[in-house]
C-alpha positions in Angstrom: -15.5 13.1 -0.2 -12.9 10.2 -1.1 -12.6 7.4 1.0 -10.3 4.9 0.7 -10.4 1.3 3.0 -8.4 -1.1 2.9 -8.7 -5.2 3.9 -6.5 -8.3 4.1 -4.7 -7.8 7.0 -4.4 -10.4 9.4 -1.7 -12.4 11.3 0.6 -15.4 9.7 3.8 -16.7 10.4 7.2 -15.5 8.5 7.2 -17.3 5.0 3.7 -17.2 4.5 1.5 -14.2 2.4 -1.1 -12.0 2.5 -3.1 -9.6 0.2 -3.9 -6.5 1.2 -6.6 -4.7 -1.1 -8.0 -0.9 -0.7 -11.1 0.4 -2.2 -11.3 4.2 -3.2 -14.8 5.2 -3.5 -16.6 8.7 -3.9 -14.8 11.4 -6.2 -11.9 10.1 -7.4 -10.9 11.8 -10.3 -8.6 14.1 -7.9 -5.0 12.1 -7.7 -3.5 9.7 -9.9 -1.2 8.0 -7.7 -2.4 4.9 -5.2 0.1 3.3 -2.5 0.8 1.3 0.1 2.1 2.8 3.1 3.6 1.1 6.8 4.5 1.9 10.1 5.5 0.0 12.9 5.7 0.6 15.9 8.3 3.9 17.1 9.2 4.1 12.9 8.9 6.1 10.8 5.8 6.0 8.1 7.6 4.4 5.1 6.4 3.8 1.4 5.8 0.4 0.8 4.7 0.4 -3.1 3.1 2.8 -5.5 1.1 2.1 -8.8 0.5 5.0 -11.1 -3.9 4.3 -11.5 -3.4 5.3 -14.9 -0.8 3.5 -16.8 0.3 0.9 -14.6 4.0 2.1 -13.5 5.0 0.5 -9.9 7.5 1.4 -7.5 8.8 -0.5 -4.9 10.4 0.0 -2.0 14.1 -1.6 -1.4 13.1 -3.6 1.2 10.1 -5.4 -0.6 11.6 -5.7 -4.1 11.4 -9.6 -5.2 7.9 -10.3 -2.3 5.6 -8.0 -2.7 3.7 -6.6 -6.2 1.3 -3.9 -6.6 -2.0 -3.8 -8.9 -4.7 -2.1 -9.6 -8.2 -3.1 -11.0 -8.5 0.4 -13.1 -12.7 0.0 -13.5 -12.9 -0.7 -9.8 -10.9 2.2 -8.4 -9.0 -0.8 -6.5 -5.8 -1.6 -5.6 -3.8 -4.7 -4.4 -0.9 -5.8 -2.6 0.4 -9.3 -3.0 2.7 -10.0 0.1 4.8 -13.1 -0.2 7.8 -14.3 1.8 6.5 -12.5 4.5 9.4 -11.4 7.4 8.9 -10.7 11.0 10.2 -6.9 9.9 7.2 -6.8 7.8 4.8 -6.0 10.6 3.4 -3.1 11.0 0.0 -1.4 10.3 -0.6 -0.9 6.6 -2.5 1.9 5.3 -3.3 2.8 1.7 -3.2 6.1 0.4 -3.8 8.3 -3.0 -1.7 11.3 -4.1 -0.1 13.0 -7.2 3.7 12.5 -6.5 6.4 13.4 -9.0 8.0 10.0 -10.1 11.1 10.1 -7.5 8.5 10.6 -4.9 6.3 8.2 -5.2 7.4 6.8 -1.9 7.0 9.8 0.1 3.7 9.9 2.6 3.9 13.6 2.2 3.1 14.0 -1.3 -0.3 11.2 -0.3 -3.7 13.6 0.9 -6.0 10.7 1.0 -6.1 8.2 3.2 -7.4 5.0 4.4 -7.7 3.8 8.0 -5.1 1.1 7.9 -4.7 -3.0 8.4 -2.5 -4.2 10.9 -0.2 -6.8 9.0 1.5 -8.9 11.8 4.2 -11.6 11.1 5.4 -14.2 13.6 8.9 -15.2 14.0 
């Protein structure tokens, strides 16, 4: 069994930053792909970011290009995401996820099977 948990969450103000991180522990030779995922509140579950655990490769979604980055610590089957320049639209809960999407889906929750329970990321206007 694979289970992934995620951490950093919390409340700030807009402007400010946070770093999410998400631990994937137990058999995890199974997917290749680890993201960031969010939903708000009567949304739609969007793709935040995606790291390929492998090589490196990120992808971002449009409306976090230039504030948020993606990593991953390779040897500790963890990744990160840097939030900076945090927006009020930026909060919802966050929840990390693994998955083997092709490239132009890398974005899609669909093509995640493993995920974590989420961290509510809530940003004050």
């Amino acid at each position: 069994q694979v289970q992934l948990v995620e951490s950093g969450g919390g409340s700030v103000q807009a402007g400010g930053s946070l770093r999410l991180s998400c631990v994937r522990s137990g058999d995890t030779y199974g997917n290749l792909y680890m993201g960031w995922f969010r939903q708000a509140p009567g949304k739609e579950r969007e793709g935040v970011a995606a790291i390929y655990f492998g090589g490196g490769a990120t992808y971002y979604a449009d409306s976090v290009k230039g504030r948020f980055t993606i990593s991953r610590d390779y040897y500790k089957n963890t990744v990160y995401l840097q939030m900076n320049s945090l927006k009020h639209e930026d909060t919802a809960m966050y929840y990390c996820a693994a998955g083997s999407p092709l490239i132009p889906e890398a974005l899609e929750p669909s093509k995640y099977n493993e995920w974590g329970q989420g961290t509510q990321v809530t940003v004050s206007s």
